[in-house]
C-alpha positions, 0 to 999 in steps of 0.5 A, spaced: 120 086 424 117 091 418 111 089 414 108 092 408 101 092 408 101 096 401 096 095 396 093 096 391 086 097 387 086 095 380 081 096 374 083 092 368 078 092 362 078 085 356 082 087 349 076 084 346 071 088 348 073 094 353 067 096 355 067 090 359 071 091 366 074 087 372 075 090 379 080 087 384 085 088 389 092 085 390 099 087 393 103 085 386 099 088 380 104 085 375 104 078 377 095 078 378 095 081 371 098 074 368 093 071 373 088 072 370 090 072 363 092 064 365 084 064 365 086 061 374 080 066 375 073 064 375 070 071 374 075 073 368 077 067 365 071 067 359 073 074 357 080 074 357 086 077 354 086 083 360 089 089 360 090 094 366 087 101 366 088 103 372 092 101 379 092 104 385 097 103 391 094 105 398 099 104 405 095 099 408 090 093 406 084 096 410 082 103 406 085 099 400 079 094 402 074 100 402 076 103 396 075 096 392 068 096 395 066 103 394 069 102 385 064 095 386 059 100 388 054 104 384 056 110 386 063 107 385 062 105 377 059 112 376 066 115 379 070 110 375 066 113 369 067 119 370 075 119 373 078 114 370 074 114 362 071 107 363 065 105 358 059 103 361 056 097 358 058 089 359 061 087 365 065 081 368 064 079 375 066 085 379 066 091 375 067 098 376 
């Protein structure tokens, strides 16, 4: 049996106020965007409608868990920053 451990690590950013991110983790990107613009999560509900910015895929859960780590990280937002054109400013929950 074949599985696919693929995952990926996304950062979304509110439409109202992009200074204002999300960090996350999921194996469908599309369908967790939805998600959380549904307001079914607790961390981004008040600041919806999201956006994507950024997705990136990874071969295995694992290494995708350490990157969302790292992202939620000090050192991590500072890279999103200067990788990814994220502002800095407001966040929400878990922000990169």
């Amino acid at each position: 049996m074949v599985t696919d451990d693929r995952r990926w690590v996304y950062i979304l950013e509110t439409v109202s106020a992009p200074a204002r991110h999300y960090t996350g983790l999921t194996a469908d990107v599309p369908s967790r965007i939805a998600w959380h613009n549904a307001g079914l999560s607790a961390h981004t509900a008040k600041h919806g409608p999201w956006r994507l910015l950024v997705a990136m895929e990874f071969r295995d859960v694992s290494t995708a868990i350490h990157f969302e780590s790292y992202l939620k990280s000090g050192s991590g937002r500072a890279f999103a920053r200067r990788h990814f054109g994220i502002q800095a400013g407001g966040s929400s929950g878990s922000t990169p």
